[in-house]
C-alpha positions as CSV (number, residue, x, y, z in Angstrom):
1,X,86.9,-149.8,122.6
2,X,87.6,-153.2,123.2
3,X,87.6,-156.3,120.4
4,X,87.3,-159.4,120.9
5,X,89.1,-160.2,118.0
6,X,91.7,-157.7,119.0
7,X,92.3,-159.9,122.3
8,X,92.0,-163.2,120.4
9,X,94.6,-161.8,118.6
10,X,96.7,-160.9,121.2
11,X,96.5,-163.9,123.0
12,X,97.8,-165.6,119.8
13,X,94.7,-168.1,120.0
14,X,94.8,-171.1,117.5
15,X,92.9,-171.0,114.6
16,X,92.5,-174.8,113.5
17,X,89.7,-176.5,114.5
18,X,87.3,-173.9,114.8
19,X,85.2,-173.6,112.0
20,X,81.4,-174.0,111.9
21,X,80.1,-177.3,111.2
22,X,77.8,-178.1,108.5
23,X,77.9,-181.0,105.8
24,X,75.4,-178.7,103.6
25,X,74.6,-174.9,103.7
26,X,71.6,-173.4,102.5
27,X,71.8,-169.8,102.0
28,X,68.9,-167.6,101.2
29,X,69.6,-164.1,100.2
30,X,67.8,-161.5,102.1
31,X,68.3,-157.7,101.7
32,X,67.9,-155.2,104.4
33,X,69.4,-155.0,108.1
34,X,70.1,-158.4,110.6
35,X,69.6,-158.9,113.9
36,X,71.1,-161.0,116.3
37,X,69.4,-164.1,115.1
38,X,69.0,-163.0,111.6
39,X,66.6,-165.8,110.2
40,X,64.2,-164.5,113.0
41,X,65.2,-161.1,112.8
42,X,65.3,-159.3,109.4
43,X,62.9,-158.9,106.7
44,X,62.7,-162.3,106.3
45,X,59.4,-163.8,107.8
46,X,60.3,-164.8,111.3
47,X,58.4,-167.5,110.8
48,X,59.8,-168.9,107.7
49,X,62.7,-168.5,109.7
50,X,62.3,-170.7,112.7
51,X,60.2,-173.3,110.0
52,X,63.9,-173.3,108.1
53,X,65.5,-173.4,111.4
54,X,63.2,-176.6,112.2
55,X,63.6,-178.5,108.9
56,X,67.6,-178.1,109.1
57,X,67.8,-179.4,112.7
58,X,70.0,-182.5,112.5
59,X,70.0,-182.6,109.3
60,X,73.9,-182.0,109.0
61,X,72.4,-178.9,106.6
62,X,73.0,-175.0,108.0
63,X,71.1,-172.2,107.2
64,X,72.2,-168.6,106.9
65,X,71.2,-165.6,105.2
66,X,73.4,-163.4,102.7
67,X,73.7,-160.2,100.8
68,X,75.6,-158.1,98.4
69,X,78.0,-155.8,100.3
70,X,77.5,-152.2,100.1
71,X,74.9,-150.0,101.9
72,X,72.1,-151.9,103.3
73,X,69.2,-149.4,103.8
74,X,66.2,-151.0,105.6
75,X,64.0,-151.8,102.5
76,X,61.2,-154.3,102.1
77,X,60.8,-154.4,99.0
78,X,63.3,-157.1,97.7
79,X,61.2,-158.9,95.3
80,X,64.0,-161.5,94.3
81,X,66.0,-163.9,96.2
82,X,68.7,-165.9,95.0
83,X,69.2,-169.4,96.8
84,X,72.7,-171.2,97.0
85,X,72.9,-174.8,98.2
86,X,76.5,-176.0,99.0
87,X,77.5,-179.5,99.9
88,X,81.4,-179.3,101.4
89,X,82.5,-183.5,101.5
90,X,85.5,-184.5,99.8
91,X,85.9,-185.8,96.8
92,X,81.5,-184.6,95.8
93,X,81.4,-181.1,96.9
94,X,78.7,-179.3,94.8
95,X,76.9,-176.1,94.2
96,X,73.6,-175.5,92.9
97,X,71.5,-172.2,92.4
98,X,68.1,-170.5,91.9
99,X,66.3,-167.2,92.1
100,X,63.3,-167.1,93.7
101,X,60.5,-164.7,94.3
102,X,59.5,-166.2,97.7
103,X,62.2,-167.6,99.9
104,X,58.9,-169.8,101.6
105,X,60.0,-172.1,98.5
106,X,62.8,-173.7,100.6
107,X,61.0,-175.5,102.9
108,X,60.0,-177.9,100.3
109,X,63.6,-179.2,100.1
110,X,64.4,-182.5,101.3
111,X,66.9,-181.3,104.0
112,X,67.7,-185.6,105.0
113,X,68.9,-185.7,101.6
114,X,70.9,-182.9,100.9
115,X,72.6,-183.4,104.2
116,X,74.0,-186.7,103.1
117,X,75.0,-184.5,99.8
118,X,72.3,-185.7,97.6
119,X,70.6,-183.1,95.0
120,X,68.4,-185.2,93.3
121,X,69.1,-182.3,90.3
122,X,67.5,-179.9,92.2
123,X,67.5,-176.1,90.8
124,X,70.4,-175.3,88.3
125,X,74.2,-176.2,88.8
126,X,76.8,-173.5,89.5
127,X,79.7,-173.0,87.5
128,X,80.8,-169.8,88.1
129,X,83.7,-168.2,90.8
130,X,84.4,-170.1,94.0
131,X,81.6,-168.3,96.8
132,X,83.4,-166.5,99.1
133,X,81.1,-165.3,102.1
134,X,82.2,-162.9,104.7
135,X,80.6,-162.7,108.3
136,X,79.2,-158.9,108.1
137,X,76.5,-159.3,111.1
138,X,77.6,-156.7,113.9
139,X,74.0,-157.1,115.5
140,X,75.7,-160.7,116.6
141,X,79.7,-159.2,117.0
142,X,80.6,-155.5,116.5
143,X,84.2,-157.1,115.5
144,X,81.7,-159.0,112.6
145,X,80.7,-155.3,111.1
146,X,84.1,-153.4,112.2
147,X,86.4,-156.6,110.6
148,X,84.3,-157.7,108.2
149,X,82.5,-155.0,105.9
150,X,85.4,-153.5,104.9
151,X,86.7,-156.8,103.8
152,X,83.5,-157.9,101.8
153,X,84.1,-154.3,100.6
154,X,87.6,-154.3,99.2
155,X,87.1,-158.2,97.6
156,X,83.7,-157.0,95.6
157,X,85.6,-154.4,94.2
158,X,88.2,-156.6,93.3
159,X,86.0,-158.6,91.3
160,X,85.5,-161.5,93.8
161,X,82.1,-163.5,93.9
162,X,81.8,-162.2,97.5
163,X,78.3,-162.1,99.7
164,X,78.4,-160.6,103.3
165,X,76.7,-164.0,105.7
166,X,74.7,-163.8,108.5
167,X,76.9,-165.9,111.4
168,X,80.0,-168.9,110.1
169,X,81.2,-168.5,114.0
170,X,84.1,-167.5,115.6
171,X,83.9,-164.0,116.1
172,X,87.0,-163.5,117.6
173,X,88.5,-164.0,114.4
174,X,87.3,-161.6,113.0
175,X,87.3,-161.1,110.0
176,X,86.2,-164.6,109.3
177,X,86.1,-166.3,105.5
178,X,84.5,-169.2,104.4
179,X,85.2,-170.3,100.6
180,X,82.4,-172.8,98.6
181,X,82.6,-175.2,97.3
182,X,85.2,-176.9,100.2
183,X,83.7,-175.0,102.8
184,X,86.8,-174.4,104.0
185,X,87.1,-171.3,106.8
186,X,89.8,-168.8,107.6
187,X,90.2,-166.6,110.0
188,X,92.0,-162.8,110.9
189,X,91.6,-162.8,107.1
190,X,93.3,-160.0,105.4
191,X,92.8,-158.9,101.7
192,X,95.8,-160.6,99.9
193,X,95.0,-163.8,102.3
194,X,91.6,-164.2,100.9
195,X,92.3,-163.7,97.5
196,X,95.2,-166.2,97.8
197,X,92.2,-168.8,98.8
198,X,89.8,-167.6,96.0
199,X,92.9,-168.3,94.0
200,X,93.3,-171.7,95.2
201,X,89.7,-172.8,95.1
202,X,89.4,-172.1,91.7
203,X,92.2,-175.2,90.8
204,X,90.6,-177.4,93.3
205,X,93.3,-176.7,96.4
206,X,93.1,-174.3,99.5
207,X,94.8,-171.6,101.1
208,X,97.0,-172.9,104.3
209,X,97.3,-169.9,106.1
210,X,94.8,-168.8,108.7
211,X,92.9,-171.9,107.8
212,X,90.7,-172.8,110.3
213,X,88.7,-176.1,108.6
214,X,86.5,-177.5,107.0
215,X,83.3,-177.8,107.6
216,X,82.3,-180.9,106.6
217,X,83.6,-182.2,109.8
218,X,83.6,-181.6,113.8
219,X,86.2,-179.9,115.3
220,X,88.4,-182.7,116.4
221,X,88.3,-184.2,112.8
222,X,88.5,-180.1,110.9
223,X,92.1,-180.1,113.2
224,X,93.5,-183.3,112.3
225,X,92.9,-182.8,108.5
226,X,94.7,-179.5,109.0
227,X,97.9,-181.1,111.0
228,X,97.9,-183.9,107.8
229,X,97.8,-181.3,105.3
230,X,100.7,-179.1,107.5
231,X,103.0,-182.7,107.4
232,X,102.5,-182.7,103.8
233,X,102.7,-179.6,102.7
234,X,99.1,-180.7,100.8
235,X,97.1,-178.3,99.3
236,X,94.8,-180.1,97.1
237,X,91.2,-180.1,98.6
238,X,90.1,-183.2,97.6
239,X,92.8,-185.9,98.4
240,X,92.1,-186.1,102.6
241,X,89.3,-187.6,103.9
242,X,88.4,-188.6,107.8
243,X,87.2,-192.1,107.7
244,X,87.1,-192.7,111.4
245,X,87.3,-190.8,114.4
246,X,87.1,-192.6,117.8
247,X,86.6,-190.9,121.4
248,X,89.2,-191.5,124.0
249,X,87.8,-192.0,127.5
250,X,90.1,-190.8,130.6
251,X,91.6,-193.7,133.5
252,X,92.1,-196.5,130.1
253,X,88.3,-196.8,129.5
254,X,88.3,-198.3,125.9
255,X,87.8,-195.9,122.9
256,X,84.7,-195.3,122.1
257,X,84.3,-196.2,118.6
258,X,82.0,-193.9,116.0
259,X,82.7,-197.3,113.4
260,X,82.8,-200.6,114.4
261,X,86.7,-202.2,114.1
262,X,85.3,-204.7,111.8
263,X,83.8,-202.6,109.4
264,X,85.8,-201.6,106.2
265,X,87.0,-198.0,106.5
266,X,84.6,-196.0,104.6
267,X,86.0,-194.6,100.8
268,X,87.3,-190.9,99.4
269,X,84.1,-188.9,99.7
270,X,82.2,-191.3,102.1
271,X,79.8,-189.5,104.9
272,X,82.4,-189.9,107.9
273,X,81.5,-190.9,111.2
274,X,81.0,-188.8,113.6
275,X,82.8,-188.3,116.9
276,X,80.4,-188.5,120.2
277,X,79.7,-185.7,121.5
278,X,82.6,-183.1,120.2
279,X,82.5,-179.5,120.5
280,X,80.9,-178.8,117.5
281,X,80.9,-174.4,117.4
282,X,82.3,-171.3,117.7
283,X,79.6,-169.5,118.2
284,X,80.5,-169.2,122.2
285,X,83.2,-170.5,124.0
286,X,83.1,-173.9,124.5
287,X,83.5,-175.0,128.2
288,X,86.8,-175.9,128.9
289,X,87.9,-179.3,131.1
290,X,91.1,-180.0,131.7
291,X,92.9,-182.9,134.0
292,X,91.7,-186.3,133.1
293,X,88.3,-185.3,132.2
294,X,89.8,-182.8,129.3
295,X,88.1,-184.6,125.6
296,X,90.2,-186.8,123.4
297,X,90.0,-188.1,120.4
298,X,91.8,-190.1,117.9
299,X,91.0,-189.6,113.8
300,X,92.1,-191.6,111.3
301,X,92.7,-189.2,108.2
302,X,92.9,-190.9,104.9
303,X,94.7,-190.0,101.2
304,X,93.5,-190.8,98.1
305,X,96.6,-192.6,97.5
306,X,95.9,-195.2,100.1
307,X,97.8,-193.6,103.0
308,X,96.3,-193.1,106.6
309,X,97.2,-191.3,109.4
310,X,96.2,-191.6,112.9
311,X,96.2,-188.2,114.5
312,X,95.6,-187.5,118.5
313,X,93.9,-184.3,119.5
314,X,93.2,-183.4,122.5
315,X,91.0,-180.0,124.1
316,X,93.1,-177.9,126.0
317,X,92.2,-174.9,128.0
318,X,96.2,-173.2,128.5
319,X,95.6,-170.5,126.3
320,X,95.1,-167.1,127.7
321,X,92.0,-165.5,129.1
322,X,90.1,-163.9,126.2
323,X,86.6,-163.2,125.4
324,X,84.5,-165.3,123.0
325,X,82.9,-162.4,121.8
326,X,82.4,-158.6,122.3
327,X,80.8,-157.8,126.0
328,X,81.8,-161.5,126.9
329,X,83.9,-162.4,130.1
330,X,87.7,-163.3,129.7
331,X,87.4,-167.4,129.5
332,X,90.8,-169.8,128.6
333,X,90.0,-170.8,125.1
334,X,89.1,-174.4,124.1
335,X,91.4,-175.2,121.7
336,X,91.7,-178.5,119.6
337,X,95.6,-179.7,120.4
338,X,97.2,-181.9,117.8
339,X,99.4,-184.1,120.1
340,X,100.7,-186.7,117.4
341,X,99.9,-187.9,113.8
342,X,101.2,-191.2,113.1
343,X,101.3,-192.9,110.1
344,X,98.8,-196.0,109.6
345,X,100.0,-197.5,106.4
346,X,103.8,-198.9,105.8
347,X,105.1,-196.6,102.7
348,X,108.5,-195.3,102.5
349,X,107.3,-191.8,101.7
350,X,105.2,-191.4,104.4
351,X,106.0,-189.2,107.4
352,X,105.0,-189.4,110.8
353,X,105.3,-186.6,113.4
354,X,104.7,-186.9,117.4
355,X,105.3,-184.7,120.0
């Protein structure tokens, strides 16, 4: 049988700068069997479900259903749901909980709000284990079921705070991690891999390896914080911020600027700019360009210690033919392409890489 993630694999695809984007998740626990599109199709009311899908929509917030792992026999009679909100930005990451008895209770949240990482002291905070949520949905991927259960599996035994989620794209890398409160994704995750992240989250730093981003950001932005933290060998979650990130435009067309030059660059923990029109998913293969036309962006990454960088990446499509997902046809991948990172701010201790 063939995998996508099997061939992803194979054709040694980079992993940074291809994690799901959202500022803000929602997550609504919901028992029972998934389809494809599992807020429409599940025993969650399809219509709550595109009314969640509606309120959400440029919001910055994502939506996605979860569930214990284990056998999921096709019940209906789930008569509580617990309710996670997660807001990933550096520096005022949060997580707050409830347990409801109907999920139709989310649709009086004040999605605006929470996108821009404001609670107003909504529902209860949580203080418990770092969330660790596994892509389990094989109606969407088989690799998704195949990759994924069985690691859901093996960390709730371990004694990890661990819920099998609906879709955090990418299912070529199967299996795929995601880690709250950073919101931080990894991908071909193994067993000691994820617990190495669970690890880290709990002291406020991540895992390196197999990291794929951060959601907070676009996927431009998720691979320049990555190359920073690579040239550092910096692990704590909270020091890097993007503060700016401007699109280059092919024949010397002038940047195009997502903040003005004149306006001070934004602090530790600020809502960043975003970049016009990245590629903002995994959840297909983007469509590659290449030549002049190929996307480019430059994104200013900032430390807490008053360093910048300035870090090129570009979109690439010289990978090897490999399918975005199971059934898919073989497409180059579009991969985010770290071309320099330059140092912004004269310091003796600070590093600059090109190439």
């Amino acid at each position: 049988m063939s995998l996508c993630a099997t061939a992803s694999r194979e054709a040694d695809e980079p992993l940074a700068g291809t994690a799901a984007t959202a500022r803000t998740w929602l997550l609504v626990e919901q028992t029972g069997p998934w389809g494809a599109k599992a807020l429409t199709a599940s025993h969650l009311d399809p219509a709550l479900g595109r009314a969640l899908e509606a309120a959400a929509k440029g919001t910055g917030v994502r939506v996605a259903l979860i569930r214990r792992p284990g056998r999921h026999a096709d019940r209906h009679d789930a008569t509580r749901h617990r309710l996670f909100l997660a807001h990933t930005a550096p520096g005022r990451s949060w997580i707050r909980t409830t347990t409801v008895a109907d999920p139709q209770t989310a649709l009086g949240l004040d999605f605006a709000a929470l996108g821009a990482g404001d609670h107003g002291d909504l529902w209860e905070p949580y203080t418990g284990e770092p969330l660790v949520l596994v892509c389990t949905n094989g109606k969407r991927d088989r690799c998704c079921a195949l990759l994924g259960r069985p690691l859901a599996a093996d960390l709730a035994a371990a004694g990890t705070e661990v819920w099998e989620v609906t879709h955090i794209g990418g299912h070529r890398f199967a299996p795929t991690l995601f880690v709250l409160p950073y919101g931080y994704a990894y991908g071909r995750t193994s067993l000691s891999l994820a617990a190495d992240a669970v690890v880290a989250a709990r002291s406020g730093r991540i895992a390196l390896d197999h990291c794929r981003g951060r959601s907070t950001w676009d996927r431009p932005a998720q691979a320049a914080d990555l190359a920073v933290r690579e040239l550092l060998g910096e692990d704590r979650a909270d020091v890097l911020d993007v503060v700016r990130t401007d699109r280059l435009l092919p024949q010397s067309s002038p940047p195009q600027a997502s903040a003005r030059p004149q306006d001070p660059a934004p602090s530790l923990g600020s809502p960043p700019p975003q970049a016009p029109e990245p590629p903002h998913d995994t959840t297909s293969r983007d469509t590659a360009v290449t030549g002049e036309e190929a996307p480019a962006w430059t994104v200013t990454v900032a430390h807490s210690d008053g360093r910048a960088w300035r870090v090129t990446v570009e979109q690439r499509a010289d990978g090897a033919p490999a399918p975005a997902s199971c059934g898919a046809p073989l497409a180059p991948p579009a991969r985010m392409a770290v071309t320099a990172v330059t140092a912004v701010t004269a310091t003796a201790d600070s590093p600059a890489l090109s190439g």
